[in-house]
N, C-alpha and C positions, 0 to 999 in steps of 0.2 A: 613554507612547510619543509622541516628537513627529509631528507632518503630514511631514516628513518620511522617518520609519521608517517609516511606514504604506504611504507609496505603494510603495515596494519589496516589497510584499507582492500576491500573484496572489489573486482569486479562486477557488473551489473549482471553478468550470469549469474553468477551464486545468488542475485536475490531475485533472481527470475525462477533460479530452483526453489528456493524457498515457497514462493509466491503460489505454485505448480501444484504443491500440496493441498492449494485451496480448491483445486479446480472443479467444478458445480456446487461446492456448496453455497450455501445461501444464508446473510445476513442480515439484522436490523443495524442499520449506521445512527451515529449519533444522533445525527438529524431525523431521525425516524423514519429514513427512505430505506429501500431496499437494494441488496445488489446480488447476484450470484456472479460467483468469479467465473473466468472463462466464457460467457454465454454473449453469441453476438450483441443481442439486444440487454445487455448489462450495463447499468452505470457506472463510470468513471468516480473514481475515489479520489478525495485528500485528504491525507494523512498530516495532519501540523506535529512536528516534534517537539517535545519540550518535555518538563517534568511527568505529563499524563499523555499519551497519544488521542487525538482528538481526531475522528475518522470519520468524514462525514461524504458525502455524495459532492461534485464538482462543480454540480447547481449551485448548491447552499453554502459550498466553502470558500467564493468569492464574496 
């Protein structure tokens, strides 16, 4: 990767702000599980990248 490509790239802060903006709300995951961001007893998310974002609970994403 050149110096270049690199600087187009954010630190994991900037997508922890992002993320931040979720915090208590509450959603259906692909897998038809639930999660609310932020909440101790929340489920763990995977997000697979590709042409559609597939976001499913960390149960079912293995």
């Amino acid at each position: 990767m050149t110096k270049q490509q690199k600087k187009q790239y954010q630190p994991t802060e900037a997508l922890r702000q992002v993320l931040n903006i979720l915090n208590q709300q509450k959603f259906v995951l692909d897998c038809g599980h639930h999660i609310t961001f932020n909440q101790v007893l929340g489920n763990d998310i995977t997000i697979r990248n590709g042409k559609e974002l597939q976001i499913t609970c960390s149960e079912c994403g293995y």
